[in-house]
C-alpha positions as CSV (number, residue, x, y, z in Angstrom):
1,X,16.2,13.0,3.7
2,X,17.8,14.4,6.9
3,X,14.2,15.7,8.3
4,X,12.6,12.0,7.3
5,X,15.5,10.1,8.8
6,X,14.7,12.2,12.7
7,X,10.8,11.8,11.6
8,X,11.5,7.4,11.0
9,X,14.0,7.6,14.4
10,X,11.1,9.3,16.6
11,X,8.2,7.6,15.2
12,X,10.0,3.9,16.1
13,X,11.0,4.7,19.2
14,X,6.7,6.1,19.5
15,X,5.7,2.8,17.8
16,X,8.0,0.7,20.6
17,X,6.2,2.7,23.7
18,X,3.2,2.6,21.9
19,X,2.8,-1.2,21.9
20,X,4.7,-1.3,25.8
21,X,1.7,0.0,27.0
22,X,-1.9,-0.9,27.3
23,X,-3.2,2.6,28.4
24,X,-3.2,5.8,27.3
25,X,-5.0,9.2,28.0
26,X,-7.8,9.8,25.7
27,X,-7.0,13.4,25.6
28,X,-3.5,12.7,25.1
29,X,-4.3,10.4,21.7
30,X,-6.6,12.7,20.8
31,X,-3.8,16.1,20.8
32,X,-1.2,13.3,19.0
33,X,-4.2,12.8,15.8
34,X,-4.3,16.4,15.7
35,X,-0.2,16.9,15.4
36,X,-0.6,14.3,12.5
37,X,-3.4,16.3,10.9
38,X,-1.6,19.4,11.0
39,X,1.7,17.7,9.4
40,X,-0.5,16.2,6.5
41,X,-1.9,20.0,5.7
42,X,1.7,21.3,4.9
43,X,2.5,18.5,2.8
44,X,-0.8,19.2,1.5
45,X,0.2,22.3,0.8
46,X,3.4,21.6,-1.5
47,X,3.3,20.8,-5.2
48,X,3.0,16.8,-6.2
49,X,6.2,14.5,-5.7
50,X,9.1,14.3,-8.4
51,X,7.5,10.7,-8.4
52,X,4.9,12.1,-10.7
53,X,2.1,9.5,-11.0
54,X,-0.4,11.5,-10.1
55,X,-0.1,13.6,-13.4
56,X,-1.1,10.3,-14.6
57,X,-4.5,9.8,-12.5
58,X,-5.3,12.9,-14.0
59,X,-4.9,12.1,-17.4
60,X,-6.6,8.7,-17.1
61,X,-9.7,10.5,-15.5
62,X,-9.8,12.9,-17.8
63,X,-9.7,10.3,-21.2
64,X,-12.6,8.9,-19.6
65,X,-14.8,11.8,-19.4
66,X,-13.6,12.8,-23.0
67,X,-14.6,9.3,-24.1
68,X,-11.5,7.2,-24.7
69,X,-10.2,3.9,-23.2
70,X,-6.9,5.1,-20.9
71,X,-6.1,1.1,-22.0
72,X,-5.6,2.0,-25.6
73,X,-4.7,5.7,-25.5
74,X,-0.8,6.6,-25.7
75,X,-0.1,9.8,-23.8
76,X,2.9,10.8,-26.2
77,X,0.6,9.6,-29.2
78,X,0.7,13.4,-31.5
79,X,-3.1,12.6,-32.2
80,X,-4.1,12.8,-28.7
81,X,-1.9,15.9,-28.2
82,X,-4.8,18.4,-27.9
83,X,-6.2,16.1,-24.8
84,X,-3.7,17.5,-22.7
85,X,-3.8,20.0,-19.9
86,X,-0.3,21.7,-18.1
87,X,-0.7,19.1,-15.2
88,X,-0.8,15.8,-17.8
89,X,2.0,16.2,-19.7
90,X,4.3,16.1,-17.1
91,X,3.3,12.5,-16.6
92,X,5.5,9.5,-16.4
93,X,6.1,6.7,-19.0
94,X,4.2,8.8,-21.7
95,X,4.9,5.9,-24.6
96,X,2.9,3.5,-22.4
97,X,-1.1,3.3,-21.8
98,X,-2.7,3.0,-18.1
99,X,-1.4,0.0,-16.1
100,X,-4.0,0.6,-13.8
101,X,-6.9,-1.6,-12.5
102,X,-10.5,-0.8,-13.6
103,X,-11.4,0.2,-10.0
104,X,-8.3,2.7,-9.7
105,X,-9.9,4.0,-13.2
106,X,-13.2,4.8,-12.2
107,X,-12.2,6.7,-8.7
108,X,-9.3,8.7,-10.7
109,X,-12.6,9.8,-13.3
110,X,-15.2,10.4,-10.4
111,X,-12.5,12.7,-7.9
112,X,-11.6,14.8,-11.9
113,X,-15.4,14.7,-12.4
114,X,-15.7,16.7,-9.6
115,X,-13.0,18.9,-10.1
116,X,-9.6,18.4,-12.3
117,X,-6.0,18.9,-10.7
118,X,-3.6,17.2,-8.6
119,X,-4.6,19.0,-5.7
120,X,-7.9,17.6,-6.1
121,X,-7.1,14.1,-6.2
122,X,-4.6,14.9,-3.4
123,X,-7.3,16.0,-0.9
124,X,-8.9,12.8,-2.0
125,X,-6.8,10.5,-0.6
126,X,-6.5,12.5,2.5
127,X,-9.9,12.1,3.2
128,X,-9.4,8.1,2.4
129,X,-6.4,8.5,5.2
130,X,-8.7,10.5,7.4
131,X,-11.4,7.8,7.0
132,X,-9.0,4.5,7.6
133,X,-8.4,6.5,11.2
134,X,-12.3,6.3,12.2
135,X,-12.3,2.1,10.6
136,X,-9.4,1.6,12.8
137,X,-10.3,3.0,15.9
138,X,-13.7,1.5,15.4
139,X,-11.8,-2.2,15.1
140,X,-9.7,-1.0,18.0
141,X,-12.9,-0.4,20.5
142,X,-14.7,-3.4,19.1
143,X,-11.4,-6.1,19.6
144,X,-11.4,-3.8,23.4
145,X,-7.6,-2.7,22.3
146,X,-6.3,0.4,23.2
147,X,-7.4,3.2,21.1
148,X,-3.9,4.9,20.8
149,X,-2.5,1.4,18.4
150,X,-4.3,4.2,15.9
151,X,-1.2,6.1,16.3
152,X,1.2,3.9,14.5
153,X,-0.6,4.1,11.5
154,X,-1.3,7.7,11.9
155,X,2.5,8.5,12.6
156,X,3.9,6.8,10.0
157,X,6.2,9.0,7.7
158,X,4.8,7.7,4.7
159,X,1.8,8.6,5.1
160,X,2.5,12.3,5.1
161,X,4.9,12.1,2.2
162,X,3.4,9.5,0.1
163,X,-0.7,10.8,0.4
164,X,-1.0,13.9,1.5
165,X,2.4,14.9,-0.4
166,X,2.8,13.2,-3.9
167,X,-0.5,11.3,-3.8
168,X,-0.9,7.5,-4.1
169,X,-3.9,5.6,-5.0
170,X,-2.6,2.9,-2.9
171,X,-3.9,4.4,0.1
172,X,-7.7,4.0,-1.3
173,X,-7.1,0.2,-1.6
174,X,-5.3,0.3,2.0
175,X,-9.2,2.0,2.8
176,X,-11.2,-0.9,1.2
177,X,-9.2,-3.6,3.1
178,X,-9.2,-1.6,6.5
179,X,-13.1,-2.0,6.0
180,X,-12.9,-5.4,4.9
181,X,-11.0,-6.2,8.0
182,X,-13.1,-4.6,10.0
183,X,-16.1,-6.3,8.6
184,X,-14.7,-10.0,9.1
185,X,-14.1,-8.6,13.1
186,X,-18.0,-8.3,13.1
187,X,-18.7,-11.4,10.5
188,X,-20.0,-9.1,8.5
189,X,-19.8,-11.6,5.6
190,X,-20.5,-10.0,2.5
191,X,-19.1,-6.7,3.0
192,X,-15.7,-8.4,3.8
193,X,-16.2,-10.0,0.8
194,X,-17.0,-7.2,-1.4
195,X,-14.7,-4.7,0.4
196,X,-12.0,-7.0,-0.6
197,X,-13.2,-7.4,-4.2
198,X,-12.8,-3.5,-4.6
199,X,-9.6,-3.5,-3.0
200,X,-7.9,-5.6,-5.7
201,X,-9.6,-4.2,-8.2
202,X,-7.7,-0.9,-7.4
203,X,-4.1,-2.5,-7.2
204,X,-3.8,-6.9,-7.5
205,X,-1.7,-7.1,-4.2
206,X,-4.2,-7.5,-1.8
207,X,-5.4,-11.0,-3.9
208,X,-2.4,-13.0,-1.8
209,X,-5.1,-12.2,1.0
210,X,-7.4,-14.8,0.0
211,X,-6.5,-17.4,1.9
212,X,-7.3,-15.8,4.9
213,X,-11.0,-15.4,3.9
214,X,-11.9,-19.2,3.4
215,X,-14.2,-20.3,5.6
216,X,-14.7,-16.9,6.5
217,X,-17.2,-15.9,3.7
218,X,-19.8,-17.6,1.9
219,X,-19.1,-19.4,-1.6
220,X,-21.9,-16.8,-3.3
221,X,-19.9,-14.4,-1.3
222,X,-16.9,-15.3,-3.5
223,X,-19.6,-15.1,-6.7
224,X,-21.1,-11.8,-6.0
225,X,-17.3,-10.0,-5.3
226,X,-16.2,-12.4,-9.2
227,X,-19.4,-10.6,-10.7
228,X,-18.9,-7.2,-9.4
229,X,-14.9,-6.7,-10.3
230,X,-15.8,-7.9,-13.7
231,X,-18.8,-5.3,-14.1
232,X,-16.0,-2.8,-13.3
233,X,-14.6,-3.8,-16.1
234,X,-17.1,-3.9,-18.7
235,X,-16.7,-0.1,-19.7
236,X,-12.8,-0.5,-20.7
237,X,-13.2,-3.8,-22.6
238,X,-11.1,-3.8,-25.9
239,X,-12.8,-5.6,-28.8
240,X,-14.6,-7.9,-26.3
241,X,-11.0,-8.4,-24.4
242,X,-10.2,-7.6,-20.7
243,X,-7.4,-4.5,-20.9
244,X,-4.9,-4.4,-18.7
245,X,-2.7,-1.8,-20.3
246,X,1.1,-1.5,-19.9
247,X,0.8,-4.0,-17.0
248,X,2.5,-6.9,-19.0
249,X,5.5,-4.1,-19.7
250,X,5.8,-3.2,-16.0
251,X,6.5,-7.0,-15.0
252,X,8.6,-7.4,-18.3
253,X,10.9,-4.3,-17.9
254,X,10.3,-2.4,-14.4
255,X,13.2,-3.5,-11.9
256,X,13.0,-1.3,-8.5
257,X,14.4,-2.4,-5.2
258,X,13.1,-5.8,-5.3
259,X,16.2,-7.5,-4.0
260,X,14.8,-11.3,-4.5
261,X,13.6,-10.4,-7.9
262,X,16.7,-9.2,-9.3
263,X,18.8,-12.1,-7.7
264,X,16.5,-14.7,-9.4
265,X,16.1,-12.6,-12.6
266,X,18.5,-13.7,-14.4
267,X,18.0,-17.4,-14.3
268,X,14.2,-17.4,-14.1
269,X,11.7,-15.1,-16.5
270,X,10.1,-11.9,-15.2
271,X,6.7,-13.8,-15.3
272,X,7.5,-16.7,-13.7
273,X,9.0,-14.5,-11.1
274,X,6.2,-12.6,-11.0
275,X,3.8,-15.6,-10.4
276,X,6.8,-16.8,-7.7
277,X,5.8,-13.3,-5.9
278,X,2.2,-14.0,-5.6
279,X,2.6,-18.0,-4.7
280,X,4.8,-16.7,-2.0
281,X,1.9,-14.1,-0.6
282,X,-0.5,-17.1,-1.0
283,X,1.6,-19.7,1.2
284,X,2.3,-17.1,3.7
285,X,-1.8,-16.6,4.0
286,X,-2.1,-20.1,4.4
287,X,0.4,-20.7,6.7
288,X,-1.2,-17.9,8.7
289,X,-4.6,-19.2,8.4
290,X,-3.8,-22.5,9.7
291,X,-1.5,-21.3,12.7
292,X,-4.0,-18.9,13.7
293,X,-8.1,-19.9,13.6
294,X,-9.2,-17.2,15.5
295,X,-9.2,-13.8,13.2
296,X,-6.7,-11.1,13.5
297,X,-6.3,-7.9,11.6
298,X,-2.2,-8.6,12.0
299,X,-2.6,-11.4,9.5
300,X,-3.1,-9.0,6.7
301,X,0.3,-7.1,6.8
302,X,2.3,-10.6,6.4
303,X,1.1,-11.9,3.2
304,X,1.0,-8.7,1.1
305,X,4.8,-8.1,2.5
306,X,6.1,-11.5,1.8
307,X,4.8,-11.2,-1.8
308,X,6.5,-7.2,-2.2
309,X,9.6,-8.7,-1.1
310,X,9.7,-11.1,-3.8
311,X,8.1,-8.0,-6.3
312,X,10.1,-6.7,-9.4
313,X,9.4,-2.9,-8.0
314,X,8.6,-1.7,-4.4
315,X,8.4,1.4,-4.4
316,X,8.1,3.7,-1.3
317,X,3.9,3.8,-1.6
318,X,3.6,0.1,-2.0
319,X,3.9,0.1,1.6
320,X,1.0,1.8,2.3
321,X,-1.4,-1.5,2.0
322,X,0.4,-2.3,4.8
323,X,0.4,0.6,7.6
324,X,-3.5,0.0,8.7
325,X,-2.5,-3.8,10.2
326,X,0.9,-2.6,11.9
327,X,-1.1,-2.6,15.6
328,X,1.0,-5.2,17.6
329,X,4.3,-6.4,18.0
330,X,4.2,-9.1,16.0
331,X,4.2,-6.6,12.9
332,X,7.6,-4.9,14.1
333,X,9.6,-6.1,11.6
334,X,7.5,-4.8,8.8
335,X,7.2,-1.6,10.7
336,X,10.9,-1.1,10.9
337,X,10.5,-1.7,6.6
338,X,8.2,1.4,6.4
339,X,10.8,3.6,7.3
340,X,13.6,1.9,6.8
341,X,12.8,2.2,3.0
342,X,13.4,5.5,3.5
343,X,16.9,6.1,2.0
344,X,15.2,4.9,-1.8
345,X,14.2,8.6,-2.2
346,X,17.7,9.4,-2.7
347,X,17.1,7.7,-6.4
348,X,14.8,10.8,-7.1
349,X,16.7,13.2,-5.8
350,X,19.3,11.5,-8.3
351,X,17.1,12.0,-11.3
352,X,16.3,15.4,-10.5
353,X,20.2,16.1,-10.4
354,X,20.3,14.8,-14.2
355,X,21.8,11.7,-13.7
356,X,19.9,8.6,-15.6
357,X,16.9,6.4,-13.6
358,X,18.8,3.3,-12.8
359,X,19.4,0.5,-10.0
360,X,19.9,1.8,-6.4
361,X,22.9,2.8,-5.0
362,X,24.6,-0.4,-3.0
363,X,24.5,1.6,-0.1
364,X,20.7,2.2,-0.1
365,X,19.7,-1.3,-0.4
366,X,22.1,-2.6,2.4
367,X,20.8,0.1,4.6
368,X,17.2,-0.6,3.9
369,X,16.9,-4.4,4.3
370,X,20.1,-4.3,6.6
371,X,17.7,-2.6,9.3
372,X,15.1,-5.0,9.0
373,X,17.9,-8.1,9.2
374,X,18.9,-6.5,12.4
375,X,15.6,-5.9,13.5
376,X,14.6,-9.7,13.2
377,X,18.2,-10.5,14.9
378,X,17.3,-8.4,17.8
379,X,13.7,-10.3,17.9
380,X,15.1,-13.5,17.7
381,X,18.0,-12.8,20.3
382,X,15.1,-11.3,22.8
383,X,13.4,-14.3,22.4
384,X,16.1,-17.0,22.6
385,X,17.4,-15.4,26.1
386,X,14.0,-14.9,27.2
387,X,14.0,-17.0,30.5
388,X,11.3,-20.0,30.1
389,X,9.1,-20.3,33.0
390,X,8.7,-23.7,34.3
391,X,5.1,-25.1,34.9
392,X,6.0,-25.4,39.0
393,X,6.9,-21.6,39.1
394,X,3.4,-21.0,37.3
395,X,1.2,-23.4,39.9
C-alpha cells in the first residue's frame, strides 16, 4: 500500500507536467516506456493477485477444450472434480458458473490452448498492454499530439498491478476499444464498428459507448457487429438459450464500492439499479455527442465512468477500460479516480488476515471519492477565478 501510495503521488504529479507541456524529447519518452516495461516484468514475475480471477480464466478455457459449457458447469460440482488442475481450484466463487461474456470465453480457451497456466494468460495481457501503447501512439501522431500523452496511460499504477500482476481480462476489451477509437480517428467505419462489437462482447461496459458512434458508422455497420457478437455466441447456447452464467447473481448479490448503488439499494431493486447504471453511461454519451461534433478519443473515458460510478461493484481493474482515453486535461478527474481507488486493496489484505469479505472500511471510501471531490473543487475554483479576457484585450 505504502509503495502504491508514492507510485499514485509521482505518477499525478507526471500526469499534471505531462499535459503542461506540448513537447517532449523523443529520446526522453522513449527511456520513460522502457522504465514502465521493466516495472511490468517484476510484477510479471510474482505469483497471481489474492484477487484470484485468473484461476478462473483458466478453468473456463480449460472446460472448453474438454468439451463442456463454462455456463452450465459448477466448479465445486463433485462430478466435475477430476477436471481440475492445482491452479483452478483456487478459483473464486466455486458454487457459481462463468459470468463471463462469450468473447472473454473464447480468448481465455485460445491463450490455454496454447499453453495452460496463469503465467500464460498473464503474459497475454501484457502483450494486449504492450499493443494499446503502439494504437495510442499511432492516434497520437495522426491527431499531431504529442507523443509523450502515451505516458499517462503507460504510467499508470494499475496497470502494473492489475495486468501484468494479478491479470485482468479487462485490459483486452480496453485493446479492442483503443483500436476502435483509433479507427473512427481515420473513419475507418467498419473496423470501429466491429472493434467495438468485440469489446463488449468481452465485458458489457463499453455498450454505454454507443451513442457516440451514431452517425459515425453505417446502419449495416451496426448489422454486421449484431451478427458477429451473436455468432460468438452460438457455441455456448443452452438448449437453444443465450447463457449468461452467474451474471444475473452478480447484479443480484455482488455489492463492492459502488457508493450510488448501495445508497439507492435499498429503496430501488438491484436490477433496476443496474439498468439506472447503464441509462446513466448512455445520457452521458449523448450529452457528449451533442456538445462535441467533432470526434475525440476523451469522449470515451466519460461515459463508461459515469455508468461505474452508478455500478453495484468497481473493482480496482474496472478502471482499466478507462486508462487508454486519459490524454488531456479534461479527463483529470477520472485520472485522480485511477489511483485514488487505491486504498480498496486494503479489503484484500483484510481477507488474507482472516477476517470475513464484507463492505469497505468508512475510511477507504471517503478517501477514495474524497480525492476526486477535491479534485473537481480545485477544477472548478481554477476555473471560476480564472480572469476572463475581454473581446477589446483580444483585438
Amino acid at each position: 500500500m505504502a509503495s502504491l501510495t508514492l507510485g499514485a503521488v509521482a505518477y499525478l504529479l507526471a500526469v499534471g507536467e505531462l499535459f503542461a507541456i506540448r513537447g517532449f524529447p523523443r529520446r526522453l519518452t522513449v527511456i520513460a516506456l522502457f522504465l514502465a516495461a521493466v516495472w511490468h516484468v517484476e510484477f510479471l514475475r510474482l505469483p497471481a493477485g489474492v484477487d484470484d480471477d485468473i484461476h478462473r480464466y483458466v478453468w473456463d478455457g480449460r472446460l472448453q477444450r474438454l468439451g463442456y459449457n463454462p455456463y452450465v458447469v459448477i466448479p465445486s460440482d463433485p462430478a466435475v472434480a477430476a477436471l481440475h488442475t492445482p491452479e483452478t481450484r483456487n478459483l473464486n466463487n466455486p458454487d457459481l458458473a462463468s459470468p463471463y461474456p462469450a468473447g472473454a470465453q473464447l480468448f481465455f480457451r485460445a491463450v490455454t490452448a496454447i499453453h495452460e497456466s496463469t503465467f500464460a494468460l498473464k503474459v497475454a495481457f501484457v502483450i494486449c498492454e504492450f499493443a494499446i501503447l503502439f494504437v495510442l501512439l499511432d492516434m497520437l501522431r495522426f491527431t499531431r499530439r504529442g507523443a509523450h500523452l502515451v505516458l499517462a496511460f503507460a504510467w499508470n499504477p494499475l496497470l502494473a498491478v492489475e495486468v501484468a500482476g494479478s491479470g485482468h481480462v479487462d485490459i483486452v476489451g480496453a485493446l479492442f476499444l483503443a483500436v476502435s477509437a483509433a479507427a473512427l480517428a481515420r473513419r475507418w467505419r467498419t473496423p470501429a464498428a466491429l472493434a467495438l462489437g468485440l469489446a463488449v462482447a468481452l465485458k458489457f461496459l463499453p455498450i454505454v459507448l454507443l451513442p457516440l458512434y451514431w452517425k459515425r458508422i453505417r446502419i449495416r455497420d451496426a448489422a454486421l457487429v449484431a451478427a458477429v457478437v451473436a455468432l460468438l455466441y452460438v457455441p455456448f447456447l443452452n438448449h437453444g438459450r443465450v447463457p449468461f452464467g452467474s451474471l444475473g447473481t452478480y447484479v443480484q448479490s455482488f455489492r463492492f464500492n459502488g457508493p450510488v448503488f448501495a445508497a439507492l439499494d435499498q429503496i430501488v431493486s438491484p436490477k433496476l439499479l443496474a439498468v439506472l447504471a447503464v441509462l446513466v453511461g448512455f445520457a452521458t454519451a449523448i450529452l457528449l455527442r451533442r456538445a462535441a461534433p467533432e470526434w475525440s478519443p476523451d469522449e470515451f473515458a466519460w461515459p463508461m465512468a459515469a455508468s461505474l460510478l452508478c455500478a453495484p461493484v468497481v473493482f480496482p481493474w474496472y478502471l482499466l477500460w478507462l486508462l487508454p482515453f486519459l490524454s488531456s486535461a479534461s479527463t483529470l478527474l477520472i485520472t485522480v479516480w485511477t489511483v485514488s481507488i487505491i486504498p480498496t486493496y486494503v479489503m484484500w489484505h483484510l481477507r488474507t488476515l482472516g477476517r470475513p469479505w464484507g463492505a469497505l472500511p468508512v475510511w477507504v471510501m471517503l478517501l477514495e471519492y474524497g480525492c476526486v471531490a477535491m479534485a473537481a473543487a480545485m477544477i472548478a475554483s481554477r476555473r471560476f477565478m480564472r480572469p476572463k479576457i475581454s473581446r477589446r484585450e483580444t483585438d
